[in-house]
N, C-alpha and C positions, 0 to 999 in steps of 0.2 A: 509438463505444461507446454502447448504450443505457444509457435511466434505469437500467432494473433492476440493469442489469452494476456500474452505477458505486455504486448503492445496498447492492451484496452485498459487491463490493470495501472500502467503507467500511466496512459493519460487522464484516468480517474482517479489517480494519485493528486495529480498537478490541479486535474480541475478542481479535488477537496481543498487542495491549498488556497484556492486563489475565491472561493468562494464566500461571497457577503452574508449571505442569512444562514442562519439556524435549522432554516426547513431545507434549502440547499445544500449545505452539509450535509444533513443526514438522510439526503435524497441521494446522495453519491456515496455517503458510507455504507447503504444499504446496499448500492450496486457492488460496492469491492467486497463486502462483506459474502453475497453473493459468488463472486467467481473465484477468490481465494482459496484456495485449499487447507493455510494457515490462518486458524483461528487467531493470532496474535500478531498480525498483519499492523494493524495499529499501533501496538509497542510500539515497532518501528518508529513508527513516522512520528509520535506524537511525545513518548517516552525514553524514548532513549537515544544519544548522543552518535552511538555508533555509528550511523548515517548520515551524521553532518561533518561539513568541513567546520573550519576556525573560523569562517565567515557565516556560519550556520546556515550553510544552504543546504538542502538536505538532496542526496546522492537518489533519485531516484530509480537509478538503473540496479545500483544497489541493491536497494530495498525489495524491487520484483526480482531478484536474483536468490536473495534470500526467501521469498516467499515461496518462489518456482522449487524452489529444493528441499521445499517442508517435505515429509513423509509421515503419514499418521502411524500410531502405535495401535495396530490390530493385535486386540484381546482373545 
C-alpha cells in the first residue's frame, strides 16, 4: 500500500472519530471500507484494545500499519 493510500486511510480514520451523525459515520466507513485491503479494519478501531493507550486514545498510525500489512489468503 502506498504513502498516499495510508495517509487518506488515516485521516478517515480520525475524521470517523470525530464524526456527529449516523449518516456521516457511515459516509466515511463506506469510504475506509473502500480503500482497505483488510476486511477487519474496523476491529481495530472499534473492538479491540490493542490500539489504544491507558488513556484510550487510539494509536492511529498503528492501526494503518496493521491494515497496510494485511495479505489476503488466495484460494
Amino acid at each position: 500500500m502506498d504513502d498516499e493510500k495510508k495517509s487518506e486511510i488515516a485521516r478517515l480514520i480520525s475524521q470517523l472519530l470525530s464524526q456527529k451523525t449516523e449518516e456521516e459515520q457511515d459516509e466515511v466507513y463506506d469510504k475506509i471500507d473502500q480503500l482497505s485491503p483488510d476486511p477487519e479494519w474496523s476491529r481495530y478501531v472499534f473492538h479491540s484494545s490493542e490500539f489504544y493507550d491507558e488513556a484510550e486514545n487510539l494509536d492511529i498510525e498503528a492501526v494503518v500499519e496493521k491494515i497496510a500489512a494485511y495479505k489476503p489468503i488466495i484460494l
